[in-house]
ZAZAGU-597118 format. One record per atom (N, C-alpha, C): residue in one letter; atom name; residue number from 1; x, y, z. Coordinates in nm, 3 decimals, m for minus. Each point is the difference from the previous one (the first is absolute). Layout:
<rs>
['a'; 'CA'; NUM; [X; Y; Z]]
...
</rs>
This chain:
<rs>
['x'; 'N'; 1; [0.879; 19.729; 17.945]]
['x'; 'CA'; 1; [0.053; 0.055; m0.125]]
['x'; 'C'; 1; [m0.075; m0.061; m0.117]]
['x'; 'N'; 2; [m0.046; 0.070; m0.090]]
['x'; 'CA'; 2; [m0.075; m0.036; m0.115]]
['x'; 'C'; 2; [0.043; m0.029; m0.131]]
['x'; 'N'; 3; [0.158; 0.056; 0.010]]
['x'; 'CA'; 3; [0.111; m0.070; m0.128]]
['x'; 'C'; 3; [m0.047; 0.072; m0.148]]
['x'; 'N'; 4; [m0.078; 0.167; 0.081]]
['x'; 'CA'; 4; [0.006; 0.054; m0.165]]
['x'; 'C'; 4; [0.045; 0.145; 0.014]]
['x'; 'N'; 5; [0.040; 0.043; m0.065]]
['x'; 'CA'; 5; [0.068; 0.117; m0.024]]
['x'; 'C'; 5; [m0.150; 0.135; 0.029]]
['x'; 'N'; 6; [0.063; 0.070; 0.044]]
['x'; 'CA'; 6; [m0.087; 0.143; 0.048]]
['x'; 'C'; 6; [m0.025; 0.086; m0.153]]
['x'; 'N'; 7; [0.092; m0.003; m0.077]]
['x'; 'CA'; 7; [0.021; 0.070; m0.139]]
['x'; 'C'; 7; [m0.071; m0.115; m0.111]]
['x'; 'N'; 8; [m0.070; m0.010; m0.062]]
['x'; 'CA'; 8; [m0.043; m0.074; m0.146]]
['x'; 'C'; 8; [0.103; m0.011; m0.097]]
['x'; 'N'; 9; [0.041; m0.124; m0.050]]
['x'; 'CA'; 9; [0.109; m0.063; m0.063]]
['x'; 'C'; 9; [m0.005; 0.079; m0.141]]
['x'; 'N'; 10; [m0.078; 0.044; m0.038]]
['x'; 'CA'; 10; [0.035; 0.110; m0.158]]
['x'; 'C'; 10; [0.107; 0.132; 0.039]]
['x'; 'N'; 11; [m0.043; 0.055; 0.164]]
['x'; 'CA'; 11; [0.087; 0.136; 0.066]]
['x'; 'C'; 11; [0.100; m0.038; 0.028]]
['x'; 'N'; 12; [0.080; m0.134; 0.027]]
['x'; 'CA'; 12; [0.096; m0.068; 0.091]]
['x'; 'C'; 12; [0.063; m0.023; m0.115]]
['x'; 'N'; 13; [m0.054; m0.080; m0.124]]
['x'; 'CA'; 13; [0.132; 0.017; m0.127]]
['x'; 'C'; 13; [m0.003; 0.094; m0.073]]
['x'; 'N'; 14; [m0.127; 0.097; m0.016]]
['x'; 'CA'; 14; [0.087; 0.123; m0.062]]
['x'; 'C'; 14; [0.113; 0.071; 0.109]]
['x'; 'N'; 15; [0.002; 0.043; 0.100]]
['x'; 'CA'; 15; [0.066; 0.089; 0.074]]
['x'; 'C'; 15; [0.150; m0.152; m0.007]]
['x'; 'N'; 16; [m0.006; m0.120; m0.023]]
['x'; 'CA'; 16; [0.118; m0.031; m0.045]]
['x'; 'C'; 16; [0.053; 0.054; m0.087]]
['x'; 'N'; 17; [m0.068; m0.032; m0.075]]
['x'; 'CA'; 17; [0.051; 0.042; m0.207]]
['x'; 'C'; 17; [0.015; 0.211; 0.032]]
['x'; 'N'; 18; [m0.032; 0.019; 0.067]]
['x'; 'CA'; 18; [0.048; 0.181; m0.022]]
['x'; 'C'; 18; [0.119; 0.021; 0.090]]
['x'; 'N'; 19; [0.042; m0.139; 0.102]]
['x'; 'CA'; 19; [0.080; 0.041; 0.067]]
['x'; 'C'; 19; [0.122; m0.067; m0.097]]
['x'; 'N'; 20; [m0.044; m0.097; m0.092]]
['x'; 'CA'; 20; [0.117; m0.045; m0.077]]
['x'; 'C'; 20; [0.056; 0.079; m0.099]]
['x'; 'N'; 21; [m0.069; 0.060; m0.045]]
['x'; 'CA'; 21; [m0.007; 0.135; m0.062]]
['x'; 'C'; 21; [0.079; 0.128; 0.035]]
['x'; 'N'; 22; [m0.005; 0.012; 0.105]]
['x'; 'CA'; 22; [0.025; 0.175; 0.035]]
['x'; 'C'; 22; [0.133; m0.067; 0.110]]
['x'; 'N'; 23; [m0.006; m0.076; 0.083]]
['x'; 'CA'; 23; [0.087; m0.028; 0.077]]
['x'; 'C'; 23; [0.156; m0.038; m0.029]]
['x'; 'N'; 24; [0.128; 0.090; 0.065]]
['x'; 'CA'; 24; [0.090; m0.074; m0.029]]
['x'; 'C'; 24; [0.062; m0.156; 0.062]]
['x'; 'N'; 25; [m0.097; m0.063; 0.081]]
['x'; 'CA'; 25; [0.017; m0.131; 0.034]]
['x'; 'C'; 25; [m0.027; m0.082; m0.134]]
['x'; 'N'; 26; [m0.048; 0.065; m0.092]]
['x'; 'CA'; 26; [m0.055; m0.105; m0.100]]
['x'; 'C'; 26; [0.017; 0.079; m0.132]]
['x'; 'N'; 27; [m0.109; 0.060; m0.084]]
['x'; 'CA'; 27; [0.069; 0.053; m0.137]]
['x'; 'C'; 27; [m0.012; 0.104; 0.028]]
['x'; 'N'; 28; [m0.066; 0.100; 0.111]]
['x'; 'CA'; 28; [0.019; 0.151; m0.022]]
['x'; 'C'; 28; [0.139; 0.080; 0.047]]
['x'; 'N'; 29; [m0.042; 0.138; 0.050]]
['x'; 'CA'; 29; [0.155; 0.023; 0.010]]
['x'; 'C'; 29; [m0.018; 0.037; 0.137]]
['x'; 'N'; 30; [m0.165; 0.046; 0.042]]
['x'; 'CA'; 30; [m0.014; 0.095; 0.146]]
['x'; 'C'; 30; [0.068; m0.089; 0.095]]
['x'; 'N'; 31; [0.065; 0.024; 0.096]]
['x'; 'CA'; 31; [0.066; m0.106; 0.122]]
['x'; 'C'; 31; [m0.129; 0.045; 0.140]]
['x'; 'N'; 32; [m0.109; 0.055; m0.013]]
['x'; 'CA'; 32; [m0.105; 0.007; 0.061]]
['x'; 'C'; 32; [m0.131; m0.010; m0.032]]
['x'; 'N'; 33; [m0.067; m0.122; m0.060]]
['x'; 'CA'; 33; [m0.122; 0.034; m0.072]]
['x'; 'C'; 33; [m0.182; m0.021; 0.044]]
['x'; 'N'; 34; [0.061; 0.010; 0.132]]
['x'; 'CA'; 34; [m0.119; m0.034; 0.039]]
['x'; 'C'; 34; [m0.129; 0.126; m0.005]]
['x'; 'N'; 35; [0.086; 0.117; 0.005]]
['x'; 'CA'; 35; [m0.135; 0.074; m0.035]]
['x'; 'C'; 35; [m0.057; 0.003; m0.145]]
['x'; 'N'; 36; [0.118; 0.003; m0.130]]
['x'; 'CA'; 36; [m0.039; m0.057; m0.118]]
['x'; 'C'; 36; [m0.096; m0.076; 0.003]]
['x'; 'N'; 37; [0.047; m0.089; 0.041]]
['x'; 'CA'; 37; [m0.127; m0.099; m0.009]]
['x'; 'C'; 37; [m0.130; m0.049; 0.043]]
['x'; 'N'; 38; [m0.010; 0.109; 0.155]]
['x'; 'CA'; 38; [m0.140; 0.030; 0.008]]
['x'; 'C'; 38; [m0.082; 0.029; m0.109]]
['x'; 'N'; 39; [0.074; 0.147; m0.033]]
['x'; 'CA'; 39; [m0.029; 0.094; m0.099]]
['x'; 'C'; 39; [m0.047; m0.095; m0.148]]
['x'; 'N'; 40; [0.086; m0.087; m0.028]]
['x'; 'CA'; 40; [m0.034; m0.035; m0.168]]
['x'; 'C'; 40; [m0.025; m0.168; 0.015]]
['x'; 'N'; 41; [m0.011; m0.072; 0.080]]
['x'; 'CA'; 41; [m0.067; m0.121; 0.020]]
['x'; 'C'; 41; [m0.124; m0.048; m0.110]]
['x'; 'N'; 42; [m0.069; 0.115; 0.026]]
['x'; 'CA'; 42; [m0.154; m0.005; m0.065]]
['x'; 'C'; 42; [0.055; m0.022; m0.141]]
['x'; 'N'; 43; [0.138; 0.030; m0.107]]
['x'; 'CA'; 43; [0.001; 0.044; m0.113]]
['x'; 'C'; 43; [0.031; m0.156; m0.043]]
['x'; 'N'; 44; [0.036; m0.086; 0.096]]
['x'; 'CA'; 44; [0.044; m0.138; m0.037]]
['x'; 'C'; 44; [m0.106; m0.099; 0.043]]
['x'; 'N'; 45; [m0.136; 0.062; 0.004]]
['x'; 'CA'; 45; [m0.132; m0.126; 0.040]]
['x'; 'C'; 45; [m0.020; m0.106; m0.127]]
['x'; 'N'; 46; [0.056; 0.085; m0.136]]
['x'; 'CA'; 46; [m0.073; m0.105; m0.124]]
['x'; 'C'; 46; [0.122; m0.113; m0.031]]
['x'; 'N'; 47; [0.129; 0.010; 0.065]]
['x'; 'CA'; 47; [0.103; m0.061; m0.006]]
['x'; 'C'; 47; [m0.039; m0.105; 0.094]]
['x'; 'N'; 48; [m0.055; 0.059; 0.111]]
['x'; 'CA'; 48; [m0.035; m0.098; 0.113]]
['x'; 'C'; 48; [m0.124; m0.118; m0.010]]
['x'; 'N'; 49; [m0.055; 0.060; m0.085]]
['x'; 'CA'; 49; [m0.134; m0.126; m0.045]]
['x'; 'C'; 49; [0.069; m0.061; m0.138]]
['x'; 'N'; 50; [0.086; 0.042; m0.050]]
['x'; 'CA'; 50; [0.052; m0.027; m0.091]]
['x'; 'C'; 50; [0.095; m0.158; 0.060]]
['x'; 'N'; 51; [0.083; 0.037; 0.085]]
['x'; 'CA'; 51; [0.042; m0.142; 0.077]]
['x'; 'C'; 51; [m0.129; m0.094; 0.085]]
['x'; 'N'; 52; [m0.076; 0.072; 0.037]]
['x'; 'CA'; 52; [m0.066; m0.078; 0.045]]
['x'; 'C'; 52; [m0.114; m0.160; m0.101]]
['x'; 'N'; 53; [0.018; 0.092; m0.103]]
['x'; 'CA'; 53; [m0.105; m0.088; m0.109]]
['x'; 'C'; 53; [0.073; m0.069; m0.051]]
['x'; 'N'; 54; [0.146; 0.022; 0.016]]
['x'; 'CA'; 54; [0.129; m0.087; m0.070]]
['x'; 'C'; 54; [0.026; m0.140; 0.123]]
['x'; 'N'; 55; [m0.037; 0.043; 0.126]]
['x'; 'CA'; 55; [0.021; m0.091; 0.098]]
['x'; 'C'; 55; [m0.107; m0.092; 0.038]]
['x'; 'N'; 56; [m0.146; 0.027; m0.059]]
['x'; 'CA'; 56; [m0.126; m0.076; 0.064]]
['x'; 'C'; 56; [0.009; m0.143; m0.006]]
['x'; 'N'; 57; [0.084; m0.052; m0.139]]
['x'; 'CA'; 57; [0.013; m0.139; 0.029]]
['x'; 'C'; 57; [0.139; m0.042; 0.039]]
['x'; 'N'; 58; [0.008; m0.073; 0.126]]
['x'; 'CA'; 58; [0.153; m0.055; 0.069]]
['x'; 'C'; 58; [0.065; m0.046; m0.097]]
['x'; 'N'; 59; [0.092; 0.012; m0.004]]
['x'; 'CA'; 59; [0.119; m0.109; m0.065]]
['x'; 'C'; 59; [m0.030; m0.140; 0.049]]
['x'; 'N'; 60; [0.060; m0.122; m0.061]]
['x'; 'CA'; 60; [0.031; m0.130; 0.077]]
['x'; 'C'; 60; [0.043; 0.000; 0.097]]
['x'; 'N'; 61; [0.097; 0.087; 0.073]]
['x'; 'CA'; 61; [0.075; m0.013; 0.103]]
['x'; 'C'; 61; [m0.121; 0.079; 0.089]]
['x'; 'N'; 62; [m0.045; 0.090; m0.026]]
['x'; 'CA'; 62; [m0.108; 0.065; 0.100]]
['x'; 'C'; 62; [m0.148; m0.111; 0.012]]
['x'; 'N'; 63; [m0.052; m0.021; m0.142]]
['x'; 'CA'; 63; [m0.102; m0.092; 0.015]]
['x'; 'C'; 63; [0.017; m0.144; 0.092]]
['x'; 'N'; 64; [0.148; m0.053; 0.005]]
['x'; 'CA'; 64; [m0.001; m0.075; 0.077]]
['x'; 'C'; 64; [0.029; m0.009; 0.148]]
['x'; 'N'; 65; [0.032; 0.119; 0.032]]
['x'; 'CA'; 65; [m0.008; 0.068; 0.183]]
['x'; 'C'; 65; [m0.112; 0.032; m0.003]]
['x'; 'N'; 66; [m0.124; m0.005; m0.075]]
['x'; 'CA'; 66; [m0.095; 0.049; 0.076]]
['x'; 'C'; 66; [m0.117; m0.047; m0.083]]
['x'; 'N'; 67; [m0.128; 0.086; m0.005]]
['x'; 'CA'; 67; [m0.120; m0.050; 0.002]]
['x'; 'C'; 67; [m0.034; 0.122; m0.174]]
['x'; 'N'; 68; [0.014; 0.031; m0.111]]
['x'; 'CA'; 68; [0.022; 0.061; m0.113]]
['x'; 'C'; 68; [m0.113; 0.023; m0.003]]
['x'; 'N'; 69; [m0.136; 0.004; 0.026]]
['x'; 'CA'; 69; [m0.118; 0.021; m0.048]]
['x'; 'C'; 69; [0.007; 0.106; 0.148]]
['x'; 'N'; 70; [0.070; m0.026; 0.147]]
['x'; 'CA'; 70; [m0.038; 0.115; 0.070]]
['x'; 'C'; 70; [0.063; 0.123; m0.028]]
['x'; 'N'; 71; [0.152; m0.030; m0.039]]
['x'; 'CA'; 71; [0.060; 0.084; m0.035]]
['x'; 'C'; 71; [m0.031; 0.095; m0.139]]
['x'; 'N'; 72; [m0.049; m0.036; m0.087]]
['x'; 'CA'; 72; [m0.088; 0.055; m0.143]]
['x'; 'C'; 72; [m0.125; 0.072; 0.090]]
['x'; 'N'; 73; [m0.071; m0.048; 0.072]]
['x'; 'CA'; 73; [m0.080; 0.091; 0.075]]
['x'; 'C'; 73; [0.041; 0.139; 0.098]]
['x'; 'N'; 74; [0.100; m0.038; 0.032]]
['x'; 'CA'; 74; [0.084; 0.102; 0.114]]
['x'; 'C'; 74; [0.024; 0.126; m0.079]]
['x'; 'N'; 75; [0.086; m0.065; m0.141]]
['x'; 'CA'; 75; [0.035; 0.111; m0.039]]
['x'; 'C'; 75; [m0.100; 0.084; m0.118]]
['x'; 'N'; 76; [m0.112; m0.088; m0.061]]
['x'; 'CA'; 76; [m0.129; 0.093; m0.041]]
['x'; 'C'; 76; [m0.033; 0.043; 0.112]]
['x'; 'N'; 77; [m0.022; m0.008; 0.095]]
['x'; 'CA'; 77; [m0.064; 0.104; 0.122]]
['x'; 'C'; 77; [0.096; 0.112; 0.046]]
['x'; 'N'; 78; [0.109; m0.015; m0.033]]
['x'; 'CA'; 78; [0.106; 0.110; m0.017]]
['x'; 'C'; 78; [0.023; 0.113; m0.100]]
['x'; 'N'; 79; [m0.023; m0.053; m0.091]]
['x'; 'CA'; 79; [m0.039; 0.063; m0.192]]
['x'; 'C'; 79; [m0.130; 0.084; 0.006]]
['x'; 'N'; 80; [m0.098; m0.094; 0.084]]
['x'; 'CA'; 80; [m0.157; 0.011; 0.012]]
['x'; 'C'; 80; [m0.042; 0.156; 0.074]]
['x'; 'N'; 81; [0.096; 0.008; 0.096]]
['x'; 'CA'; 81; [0.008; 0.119; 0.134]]
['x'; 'C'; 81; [0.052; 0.141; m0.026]]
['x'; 'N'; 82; [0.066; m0.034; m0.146]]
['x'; 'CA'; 82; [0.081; 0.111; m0.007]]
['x'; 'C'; 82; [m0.042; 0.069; m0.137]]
['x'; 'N'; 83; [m0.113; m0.082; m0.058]]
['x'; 'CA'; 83; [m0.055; 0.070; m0.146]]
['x'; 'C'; 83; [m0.095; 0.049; 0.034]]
</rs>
């Protein structure tokens, strides 16, 4: 197992953010949204680099579980893949 996702992390939080959106598990109203959100995923990509450039540097609590210069790299190569 290689411990990375099949989908690129810009497609994986927009199709969050459209399911938070449209879904009634969360703020929408549909009680089925998964075809929605095939469908309109793509409309939430600039939201999705939008968290991502908000997240490149860890918090204290993240910088200190881990290694902050790999993680700032992880996620420009995430930002990097999807522009």
């Amino acid at each position: 197992m290689s411990g990375a996702a099949n989908t690129n992390l810009v497609e994986r939080i927009a199709r969050v953010l459209a399911g938070v959106a449209l879904s009634s598990n969360a703020e929408g109203s549909d009680p089925s949204a998964a075809d929605e959100v095939d469908r309109t995923w793509c409309d939430h990509t600039n939201q999705a680099l939008a968290v991502l450039h908000a997240i490149r540097e860890p918090d204290d609590a993240g910088a200190a579980a881990g290694d902050a210069g790999i993680w700032q790299t992880m996620v420009e190569a995430s930002i990097s893949s999807a522009e």
